[in-house]
C-alpha positions, -999 to +999 in steps of 0.1 A: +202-423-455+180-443-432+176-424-401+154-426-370+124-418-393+132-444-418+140-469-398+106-465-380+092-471-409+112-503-413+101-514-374+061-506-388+066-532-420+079-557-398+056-554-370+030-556-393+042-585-418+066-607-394+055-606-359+038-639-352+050-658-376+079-682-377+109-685-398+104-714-416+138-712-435+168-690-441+193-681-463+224-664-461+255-646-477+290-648-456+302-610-454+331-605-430+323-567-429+286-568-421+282-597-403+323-601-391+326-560-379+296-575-353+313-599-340+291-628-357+291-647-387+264-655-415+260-694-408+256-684-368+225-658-379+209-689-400+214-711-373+201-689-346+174-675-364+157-709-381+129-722-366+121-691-344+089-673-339+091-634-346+074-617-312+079-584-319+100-553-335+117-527-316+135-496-324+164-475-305+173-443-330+192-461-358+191-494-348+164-517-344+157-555-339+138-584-339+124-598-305+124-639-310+110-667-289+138-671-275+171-657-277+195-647-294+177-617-311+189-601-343+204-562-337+206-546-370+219-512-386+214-499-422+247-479-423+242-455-454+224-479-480+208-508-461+174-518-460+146-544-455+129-556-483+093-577-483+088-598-514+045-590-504+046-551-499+068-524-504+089-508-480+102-474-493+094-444-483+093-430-522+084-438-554+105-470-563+117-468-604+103-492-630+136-513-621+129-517-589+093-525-594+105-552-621+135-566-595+138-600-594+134-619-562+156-623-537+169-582-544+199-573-554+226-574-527+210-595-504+226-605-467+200-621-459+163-640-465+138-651-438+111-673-454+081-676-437+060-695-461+037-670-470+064-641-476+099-633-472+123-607-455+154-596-469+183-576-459+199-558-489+231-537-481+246-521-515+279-511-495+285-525-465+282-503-441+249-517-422+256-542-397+241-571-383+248-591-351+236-616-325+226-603-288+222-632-264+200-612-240+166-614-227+140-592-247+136-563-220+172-560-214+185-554-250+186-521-246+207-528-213+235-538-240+262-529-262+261-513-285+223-498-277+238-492-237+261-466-252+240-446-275+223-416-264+186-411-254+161-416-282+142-381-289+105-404-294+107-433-271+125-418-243+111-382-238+106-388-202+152-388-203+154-359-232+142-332-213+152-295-216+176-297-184+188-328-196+197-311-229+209-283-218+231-296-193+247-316-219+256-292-244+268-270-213+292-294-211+307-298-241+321-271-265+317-286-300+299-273-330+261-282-327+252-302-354+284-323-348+266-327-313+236-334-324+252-363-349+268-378-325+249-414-316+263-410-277+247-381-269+217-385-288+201-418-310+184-417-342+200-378-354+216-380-386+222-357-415+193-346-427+171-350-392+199-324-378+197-299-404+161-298-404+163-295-364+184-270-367+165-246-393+137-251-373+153-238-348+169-210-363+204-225-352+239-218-376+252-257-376+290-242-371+279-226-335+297-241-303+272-260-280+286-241-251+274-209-265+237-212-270+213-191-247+184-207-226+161-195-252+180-211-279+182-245-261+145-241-255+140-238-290+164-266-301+149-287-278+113-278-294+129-288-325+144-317-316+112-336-302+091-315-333+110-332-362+121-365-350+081-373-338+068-356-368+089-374-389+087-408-377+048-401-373+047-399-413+074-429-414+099-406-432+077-404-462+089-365-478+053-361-493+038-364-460+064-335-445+049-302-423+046-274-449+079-250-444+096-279-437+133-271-455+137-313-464+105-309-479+120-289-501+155-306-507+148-342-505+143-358-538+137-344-575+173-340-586+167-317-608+154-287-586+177-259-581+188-262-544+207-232-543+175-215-532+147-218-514+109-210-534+108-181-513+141-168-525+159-172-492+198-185-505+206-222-491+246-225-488+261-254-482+293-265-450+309-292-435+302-295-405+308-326-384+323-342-414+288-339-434+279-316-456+249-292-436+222-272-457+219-236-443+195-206-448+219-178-439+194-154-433+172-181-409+203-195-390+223-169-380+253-168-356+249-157-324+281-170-309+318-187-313+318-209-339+354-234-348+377-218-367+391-241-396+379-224-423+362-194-436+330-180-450+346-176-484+345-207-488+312-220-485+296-228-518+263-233-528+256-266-546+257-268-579+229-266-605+227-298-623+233-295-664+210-309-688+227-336-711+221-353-745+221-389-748+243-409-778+270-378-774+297-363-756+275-343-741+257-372-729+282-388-717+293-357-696+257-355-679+256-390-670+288-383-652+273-351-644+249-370-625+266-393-610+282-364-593+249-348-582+238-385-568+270-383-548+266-351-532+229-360-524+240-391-504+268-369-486+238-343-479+213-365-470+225-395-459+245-405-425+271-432-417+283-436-379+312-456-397+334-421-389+365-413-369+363-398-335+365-361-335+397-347-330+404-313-306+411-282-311+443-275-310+455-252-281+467-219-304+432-223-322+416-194-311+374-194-313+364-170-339+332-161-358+327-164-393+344-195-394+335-235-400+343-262-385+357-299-397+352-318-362+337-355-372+316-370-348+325-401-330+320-433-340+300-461-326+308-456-285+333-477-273+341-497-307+368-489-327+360-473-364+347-505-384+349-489-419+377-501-441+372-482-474+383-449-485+358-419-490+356-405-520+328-383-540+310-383-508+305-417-505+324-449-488+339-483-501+342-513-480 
């Protein structure tokens, strides 16, 4: 889930708890997927990071990193699941369970732990999808490299680059559906799921609509949006509590057992894929003003289902712990965003543009990498 909100949040716990300290010790966990797919290895992050003073913490839409004394300086991504963890304060941005309060130290699924003496910092990564890796670069030119070179403009730290002529020139010039644009870390950083449908509503923009086929005023408007969530969002640190009134992820985000079918006003939420994510969509908010792909229709856009109340010890139970599971699955598709996904494939040439219709275009993956997930998706979710 963590997007450029959350992992603002992250950059705000470690700026205030790390920076100025040194690493006294560190310990590590070999993973070939997290630490191998970034072209390092766990012993070289110990060795490189021991000993080091923490200067500062720096963020780029998804990713963010550690500025050391000297280099090299950690680059991480959370993928879907990762996170930082503090064994002296806590980082979510809800209300950890009982469990989590009571969770032995060092957490559970641990890549990583930087002593300091007076604290520690862990990364926890449940699946494997986050990354970490090594950039031998001086501190002002990391965003100079790879992979940060080849994502996109980031909508709070570079509003001087995401202007409205920059923005509209760029979706000008591609003909894709918009929320597969807008999740897409080359064009623009930090955009994930549930940042993009929120933009989106705000904006009063159908997800499935090509880029190409926007009017100025609608591109005025997306562009309003664009800056409006991502700075009021990260201005809260992603907390949902803390969320503008009429916000639709106000709404959505959390509680499991709300009926998400509609909102309290009435208004009917369905539910697409579009961009290879599943997009929350007030119909009668976002409505189509243009083409939109054609790989499927509206008949087949279903609202999500209403969770079922269970009883523990029986058969019943066991159904609605199944039951939930489910739900929890379909939340994390909703809500959360990997950039472990295939590039998007074309149109094909007899594929006529038509309205009405959705579209199953994935955005790219990381820019200039090749796709570094190895597991299967299923349920809405990935194995690695």
């Amino acid at each position: 889930m963590p997007e450029i909100s959350e992992v603002a949040r992250i950059v705000h716990y470690l700026k205030k708890n790390l920076v100025g300290k040194t690493i006294k010790s560190v310990q590590v966990q070999e993973d070939e997927i997290i630490y191998g797919k970034a072209g390092t290895t766990a012993s070289a992050f110990k060795t490189a990071m021991t000993g080091k003073t923490v200067v500062d913490a720096r963020q780029q839409g998804k990713y963010f990193w550690l500025v050391m004394s000297k280099p090299p300086h950690p680059l991480m991504h959370f993928g879907m699941t990762g996170w930082i963890k503090l064994s002296n304060e806590d980082t979510t941005y809800y209300r950890p369970s009982k469990a989590e309060q009571e969770e032995a130290w060092p957490p559970r699924f641990w890549k990583f732990v930087l002593d300091f003496g007076d604290g520690q910092a862990a990364f926890v990564d449940k699946r494997r999808l986050g990354r970490i890796r090594l950039v031998d670069a001086k501190a002002e030119d990391m965003r100079k490299t790879t992979p940060l070179k080849e994502n996109g403009p980031d909508p709070v730290i570079d509003k001087d680059i995401l202007t409205l002529d920059w923005l509209s020139k760029k979706l000008r010039s591609k003909k894709v559906p918009i929320k597969a644009l807008l999740l897409d870390q080359a064009n623009i950083s930090g955009i994930g799921n549930w940042v993009g449908d929120e933009t989106l509503y705000q904006a009063k923009i159908h997800p499935e609509q090509y880029s190409n086929t926007l009017s100025d005023a609608q591109i005025k408007q997306l562009h309003l949006a664009i800056m409006h969530v991502c700075t009021s969002a990260v201005g809260v640190l992603g907390k949902k509590e803390d969320f503008p009134d009429g916000w639709l992820m106000k709404y959505l985000l959390g509680d499991e057992k709300k009926d998400k079918s509609r909102l309290p006003s009435g208004e009917k939420i369905i539910y697409l894929k579009v961009g290879g994510r599943t997009s929350a969509v007030v119909p009668s908010v976002q409505k189509k003003t243009g083409d939109v792909a054609g790989d499927f229709s509206e008949d087949e856009e279903e609202e999500e289902p209403k969770p079922k109340k269970a009883v523990n010890g029986t058969a019943a139970g066991k159904k609605g712990r199944k039951k939930k599971q489910v739900d929890e699955d379909e939340d994390d598709e909703l809500f959360e965003e990997s950039d472990e996904q295939p590039p998007a494939k074309k149109q094909k040439g007899n594929a006529k543009a038509t309205k009405g219709k959705t579209s199953t275009a994935k955005p790219a993956s990381e820019p200039g990498k090749a796709v570094e997930a190895t597991g299967k998706r299923r349920s809405g979710r990935f194995k690695a």
